[in-house]
C-alpha positions as CSV (number, residue, x, y, z in Angstrom):
1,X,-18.7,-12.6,-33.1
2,X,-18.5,-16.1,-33.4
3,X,-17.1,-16.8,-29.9
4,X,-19.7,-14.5,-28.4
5,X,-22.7,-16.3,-30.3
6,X,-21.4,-19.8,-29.1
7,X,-21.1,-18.2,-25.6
8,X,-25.0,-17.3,-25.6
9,X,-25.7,-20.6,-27.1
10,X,-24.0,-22.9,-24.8
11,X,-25.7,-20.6,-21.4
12,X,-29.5,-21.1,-23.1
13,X,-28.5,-24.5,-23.9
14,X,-29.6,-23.6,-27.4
15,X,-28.7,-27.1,-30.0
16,X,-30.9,-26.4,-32.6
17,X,-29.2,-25.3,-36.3
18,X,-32.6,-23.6,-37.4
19,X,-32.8,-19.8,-35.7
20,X,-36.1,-18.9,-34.4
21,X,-37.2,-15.3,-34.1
22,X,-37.9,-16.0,-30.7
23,X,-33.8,-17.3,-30.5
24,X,-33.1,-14.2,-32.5
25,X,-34.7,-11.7,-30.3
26,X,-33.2,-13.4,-27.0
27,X,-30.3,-13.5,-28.8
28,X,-30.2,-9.5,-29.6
29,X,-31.3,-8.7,-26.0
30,X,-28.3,-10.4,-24.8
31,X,-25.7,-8.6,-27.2
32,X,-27.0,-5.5,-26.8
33,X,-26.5,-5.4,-22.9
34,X,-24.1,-2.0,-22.3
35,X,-23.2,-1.6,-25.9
36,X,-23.8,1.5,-27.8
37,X,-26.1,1.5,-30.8
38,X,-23.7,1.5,-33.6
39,X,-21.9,-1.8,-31.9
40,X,-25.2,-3.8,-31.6
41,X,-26.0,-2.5,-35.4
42,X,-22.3,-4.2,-36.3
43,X,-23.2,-7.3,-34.9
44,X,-26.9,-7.6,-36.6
45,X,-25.2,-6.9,-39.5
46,X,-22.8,-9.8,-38.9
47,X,-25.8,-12.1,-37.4
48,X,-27.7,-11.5,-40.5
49,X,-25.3,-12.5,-42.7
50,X,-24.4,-15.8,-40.7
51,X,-28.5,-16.5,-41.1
52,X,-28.5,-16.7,-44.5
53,X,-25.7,-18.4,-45.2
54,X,-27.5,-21.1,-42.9
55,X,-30.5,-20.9,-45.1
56,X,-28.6,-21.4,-48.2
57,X,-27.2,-24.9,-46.4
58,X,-30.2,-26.2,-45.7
59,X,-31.4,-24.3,-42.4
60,X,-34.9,-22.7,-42.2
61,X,-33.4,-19.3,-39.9
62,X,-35.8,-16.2,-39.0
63,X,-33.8,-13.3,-41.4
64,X,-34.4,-10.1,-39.0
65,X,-35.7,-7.5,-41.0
66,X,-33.3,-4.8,-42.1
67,X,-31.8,-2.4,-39.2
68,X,-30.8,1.3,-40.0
69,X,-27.4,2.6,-39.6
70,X,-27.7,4.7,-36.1
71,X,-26.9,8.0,-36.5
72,X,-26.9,8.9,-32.7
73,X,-26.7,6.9,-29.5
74,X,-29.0,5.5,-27.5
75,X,-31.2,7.3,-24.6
76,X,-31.5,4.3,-22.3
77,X,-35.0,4.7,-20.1
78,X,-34.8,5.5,-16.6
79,X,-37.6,4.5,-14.3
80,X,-39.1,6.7,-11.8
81,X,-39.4,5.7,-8.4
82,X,-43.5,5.5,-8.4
83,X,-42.6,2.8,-11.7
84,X,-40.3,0.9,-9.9
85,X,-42.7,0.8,-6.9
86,X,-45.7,-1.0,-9.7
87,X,-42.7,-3.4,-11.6
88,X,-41.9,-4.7,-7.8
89,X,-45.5,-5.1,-6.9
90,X,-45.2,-7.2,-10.2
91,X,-42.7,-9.6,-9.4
92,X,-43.9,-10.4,-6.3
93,X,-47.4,-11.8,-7.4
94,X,-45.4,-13.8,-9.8
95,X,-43.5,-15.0,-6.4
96,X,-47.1,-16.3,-5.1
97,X,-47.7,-18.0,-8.6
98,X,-44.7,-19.6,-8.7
99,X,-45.9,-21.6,-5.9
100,X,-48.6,-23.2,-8.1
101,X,-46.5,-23.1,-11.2
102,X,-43.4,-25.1,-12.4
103,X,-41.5,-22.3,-13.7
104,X,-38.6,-21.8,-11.2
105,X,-37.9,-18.0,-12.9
106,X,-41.0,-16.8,-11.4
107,X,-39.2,-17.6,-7.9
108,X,-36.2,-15.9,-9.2
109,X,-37.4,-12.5,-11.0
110,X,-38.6,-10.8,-7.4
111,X,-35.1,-11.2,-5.5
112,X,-33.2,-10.7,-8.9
113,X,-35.1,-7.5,-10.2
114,X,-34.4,-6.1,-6.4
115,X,-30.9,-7.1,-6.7
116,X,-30.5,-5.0,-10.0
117,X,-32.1,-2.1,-9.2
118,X,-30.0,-1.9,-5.6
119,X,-26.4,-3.0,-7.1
120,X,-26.6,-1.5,-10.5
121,X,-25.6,-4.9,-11.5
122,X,-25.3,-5.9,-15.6
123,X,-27.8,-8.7,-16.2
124,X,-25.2,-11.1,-16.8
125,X,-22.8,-9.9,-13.7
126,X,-25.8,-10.9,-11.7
127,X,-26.6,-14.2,-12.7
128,X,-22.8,-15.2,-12.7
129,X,-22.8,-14.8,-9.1
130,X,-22.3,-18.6,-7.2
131,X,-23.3,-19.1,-3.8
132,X,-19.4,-18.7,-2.9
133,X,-19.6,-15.0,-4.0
134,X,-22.2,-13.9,-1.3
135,X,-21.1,-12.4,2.1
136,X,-23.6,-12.0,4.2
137,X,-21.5,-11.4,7.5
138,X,-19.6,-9.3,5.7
139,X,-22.4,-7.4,3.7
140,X,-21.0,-7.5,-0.1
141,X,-21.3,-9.4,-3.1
142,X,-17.8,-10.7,-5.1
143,X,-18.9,-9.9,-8.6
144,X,-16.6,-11.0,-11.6
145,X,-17.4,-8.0,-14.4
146,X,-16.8,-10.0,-17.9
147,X,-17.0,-6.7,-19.7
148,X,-14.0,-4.8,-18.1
149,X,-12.5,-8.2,-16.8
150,X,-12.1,-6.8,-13.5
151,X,-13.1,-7.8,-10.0
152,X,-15.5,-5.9,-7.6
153,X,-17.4,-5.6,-4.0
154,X,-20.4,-5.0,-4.1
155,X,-22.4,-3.8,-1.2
156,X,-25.7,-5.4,0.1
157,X,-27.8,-3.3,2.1
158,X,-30.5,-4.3,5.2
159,X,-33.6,-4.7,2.9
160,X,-31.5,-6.8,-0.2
161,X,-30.0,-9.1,2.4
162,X,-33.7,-9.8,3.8
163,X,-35.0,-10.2,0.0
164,X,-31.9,-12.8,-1.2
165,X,-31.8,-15.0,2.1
166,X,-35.5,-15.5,1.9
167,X,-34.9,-16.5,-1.9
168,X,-32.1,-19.1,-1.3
169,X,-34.3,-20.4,1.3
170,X,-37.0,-21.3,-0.9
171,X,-34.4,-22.3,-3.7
172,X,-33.0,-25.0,-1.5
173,X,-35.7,-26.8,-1.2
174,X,-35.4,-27.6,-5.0
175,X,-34.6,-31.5,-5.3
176,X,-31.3,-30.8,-7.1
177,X,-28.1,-32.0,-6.3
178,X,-25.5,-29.8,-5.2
179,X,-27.5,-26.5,-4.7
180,X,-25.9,-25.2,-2.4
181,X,-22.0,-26.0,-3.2
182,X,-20.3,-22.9,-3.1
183,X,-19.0,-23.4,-6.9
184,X,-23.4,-23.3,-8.1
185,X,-25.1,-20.5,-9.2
186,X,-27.3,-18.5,-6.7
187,X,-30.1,-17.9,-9.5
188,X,-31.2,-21.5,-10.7
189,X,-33.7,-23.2,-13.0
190,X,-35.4,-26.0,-12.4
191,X,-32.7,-28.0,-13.5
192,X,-30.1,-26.4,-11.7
193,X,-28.3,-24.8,-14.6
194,X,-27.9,-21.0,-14.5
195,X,-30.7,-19.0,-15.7
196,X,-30.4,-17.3,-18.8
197,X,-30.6,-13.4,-19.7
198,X,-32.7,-14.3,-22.5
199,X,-35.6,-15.7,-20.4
200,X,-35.1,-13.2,-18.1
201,X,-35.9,-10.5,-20.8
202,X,-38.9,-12.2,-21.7
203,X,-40.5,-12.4,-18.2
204,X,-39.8,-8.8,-17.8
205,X,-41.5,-7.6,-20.2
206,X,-44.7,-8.7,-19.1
207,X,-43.8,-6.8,-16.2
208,X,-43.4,-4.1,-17.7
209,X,-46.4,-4.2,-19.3
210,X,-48.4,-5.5,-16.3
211,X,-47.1,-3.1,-14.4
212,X,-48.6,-0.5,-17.4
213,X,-45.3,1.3,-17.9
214,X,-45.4,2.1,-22.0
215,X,-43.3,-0.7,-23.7
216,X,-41.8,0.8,-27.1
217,X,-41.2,-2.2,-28.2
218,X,-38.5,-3.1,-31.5
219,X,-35.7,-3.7,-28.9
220,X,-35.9,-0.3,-27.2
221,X,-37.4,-0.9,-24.1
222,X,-37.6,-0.6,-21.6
223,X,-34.8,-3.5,-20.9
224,X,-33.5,-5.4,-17.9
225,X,-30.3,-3.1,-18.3
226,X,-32.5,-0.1,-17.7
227,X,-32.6,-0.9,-14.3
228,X,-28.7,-0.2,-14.4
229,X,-29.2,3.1,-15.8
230,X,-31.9,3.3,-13.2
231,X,-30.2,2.3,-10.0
232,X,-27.7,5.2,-11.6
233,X,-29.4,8.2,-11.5
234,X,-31.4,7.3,-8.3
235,X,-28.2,6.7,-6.7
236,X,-27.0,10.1,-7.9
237,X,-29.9,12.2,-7.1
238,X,-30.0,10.6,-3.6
239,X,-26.3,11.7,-2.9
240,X,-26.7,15.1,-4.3
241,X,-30.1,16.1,-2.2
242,X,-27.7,14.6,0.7
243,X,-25.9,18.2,0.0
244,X,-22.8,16.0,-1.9
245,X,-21.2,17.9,-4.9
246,X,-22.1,16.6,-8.2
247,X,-18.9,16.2,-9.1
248,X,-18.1,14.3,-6.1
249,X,-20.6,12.1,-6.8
250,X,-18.7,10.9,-10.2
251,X,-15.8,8.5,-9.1
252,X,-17.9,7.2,-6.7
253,X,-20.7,6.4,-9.2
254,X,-18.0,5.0,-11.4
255,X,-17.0,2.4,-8.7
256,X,-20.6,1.8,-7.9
257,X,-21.3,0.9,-11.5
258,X,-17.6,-1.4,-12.2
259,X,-16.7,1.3,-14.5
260,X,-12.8,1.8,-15.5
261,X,-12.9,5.3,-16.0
262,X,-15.7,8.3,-14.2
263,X,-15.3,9.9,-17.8
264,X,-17.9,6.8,-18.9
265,X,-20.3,7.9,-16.0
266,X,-20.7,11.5,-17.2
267,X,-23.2,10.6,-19.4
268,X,-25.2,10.5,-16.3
269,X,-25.7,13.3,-15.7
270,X,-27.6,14.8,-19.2
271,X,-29.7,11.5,-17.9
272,X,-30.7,13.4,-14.3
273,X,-30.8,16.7,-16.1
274,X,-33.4,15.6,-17.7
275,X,-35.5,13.8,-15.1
276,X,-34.5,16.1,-12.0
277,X,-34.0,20.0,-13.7
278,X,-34.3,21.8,-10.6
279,X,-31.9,19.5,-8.7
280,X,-29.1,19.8,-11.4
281,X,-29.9,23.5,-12.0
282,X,-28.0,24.3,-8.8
283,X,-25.1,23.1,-10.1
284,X,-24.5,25.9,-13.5
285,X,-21.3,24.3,-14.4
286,X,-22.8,21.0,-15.4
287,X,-25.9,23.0,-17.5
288,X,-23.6,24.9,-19.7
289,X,-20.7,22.4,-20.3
290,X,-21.7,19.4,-19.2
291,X,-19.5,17.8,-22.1
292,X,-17.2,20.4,-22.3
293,X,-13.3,19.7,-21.3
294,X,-14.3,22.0,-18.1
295,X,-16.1,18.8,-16.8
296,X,-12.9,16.5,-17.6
297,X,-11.1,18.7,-15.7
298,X,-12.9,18.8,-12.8
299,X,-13.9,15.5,-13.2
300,X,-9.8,14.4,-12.7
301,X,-9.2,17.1,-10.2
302,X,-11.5,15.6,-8.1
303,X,-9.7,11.9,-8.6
304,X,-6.6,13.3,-8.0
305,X,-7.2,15.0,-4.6
């Protein structure tokens, strides 16, 4: 826990001993990226504790008020395509304000948001990426997963590659040394320093909400990560009308999202279920067991051929 906090700390280039709410809530948006409900509930528990025993030294600390113990996972929200259409829109008037404005992240959110949505990206996959990683000739990104600690290619397509290289051309004419050196971040502030998930959070919720897509609000989203889920299920629905087998479309998925095993991708496809019935409803296996050992099987059968 400790390790991790310091971690967040040291990328927001956060020095201060007394804890905001504002701190807090960046904080929790950050640990909560691709962990399940009862992990992030662990961790408030633990984050509490560690902010009063810095009020009882001396620290004035925000004391979140107290979470409940989950008793079922979380239902991440999946935009629609008509959504995604108005949160784009969005970012790119914040592209033309950015040229009036000092706040490099409003350069940033349009190419970033795209790249999200397109890769399936995590947040903080995304903004680890250096200039080194990109391949334009080649057409793929070289992204370092820190969750699975594994390596992976990720594929850029016509209408990303015409997004990012416009982006880095505006980015390098920053005055900041060394902005282009292979071993710097693509996504930059002002300073040079890479941008942090926390501010990104921020900023995307007033998409969200300029955008008028409902905002529950209380950590639930909609969240940057959403866009994972997102990217998902589009992806998913796009092979499947393309006449691919459902199945089929699993391992594939799995390699599209970095994950180690297509048994973490199922979950997938109660997601597209519910957002596409009549699409999934050709498919009667996956309605009647979709969590069954039946979908295991086929699920490894698939793998192994």
């Amino acid at each position: 826990f400790f390790h991790e906090l310091d971690i967040y700390f040291q990328q927001n280039s956060l020095t201060s001993t007394q804890i905001t709410k504002e701190m807090y809530d960046g904080w929790y948006e950050w640990a909560s990226v691709n962990r399940k409900r009862t992990t992030i509930h662990t961790k408030v528990l633990m984050m509490t504790a560690f902010l009063k025993y810095m009020c009882t030294v001396g620290n004035d600390c925000y004391i979140p008020y107290p979470h409940k113990n989950p008793s079922s996972d979380f239902i991440p929200y999946v935009f629609s395509h008509e959504e995604m259409e108005k949160v784009f829109k969005e970012c790119d008037k914040l592209r033309i304000t950015s040229q009036y404005h000092s706040h490099t992240i409003l350069m940033v959110l349009p190419s970033l948001i795209r790249l999200l949505y397109s890769t399936g990206l995590r947040i903080n996959e995304a903004l680890n990426i250096r200039n080194r990683d990109i391949h334009f000739e080649k057409h793929f990104i070289v992204v370092d997963s820190l969750k699975n600690h594994i390596q992976r290619l990720v594929p850029i397509n016509d209408s990303l590659e015409i997004v990012l290289r416009q982006y880095i051309s505006y980015r390098n004419r920053l005055s900041i040394p060394d902005i282009t050196a292979p071993n710097s971040y693509l996504f930059v502030s002002g300073t040079g320093k890479r941008v942090g998930s926390s501010t990104v959070s921020r900023w995307f919720h007033k998409i969200i909400i300029n955008a008028g897509i409902p905002y529950i609000g209380n950590h639930d989203g909609p969240r940057v990560h959403d866009l994972r889920h997102t990217a998902c299920v589009h992806t998913m629905v796009n092979m499947v009308r393309n006449g691919m087998d459902i199945y089929c479309t699993l391992p594939i998925l799995a390699t599209f999202m970095g994950h180690k095993n297509p048994i973490n991708t199922e979950h997938y496809l109660r997601l597209t279920q519910s957002m596409y019935p009549d699409l999934i409803s050709k498919f009667p296996d996956v309605t009647s067991s979709m969590y069954k050992d039946m979908c295991r099987t086929k699920t490894f059968n698939i793998i192994q051929e």
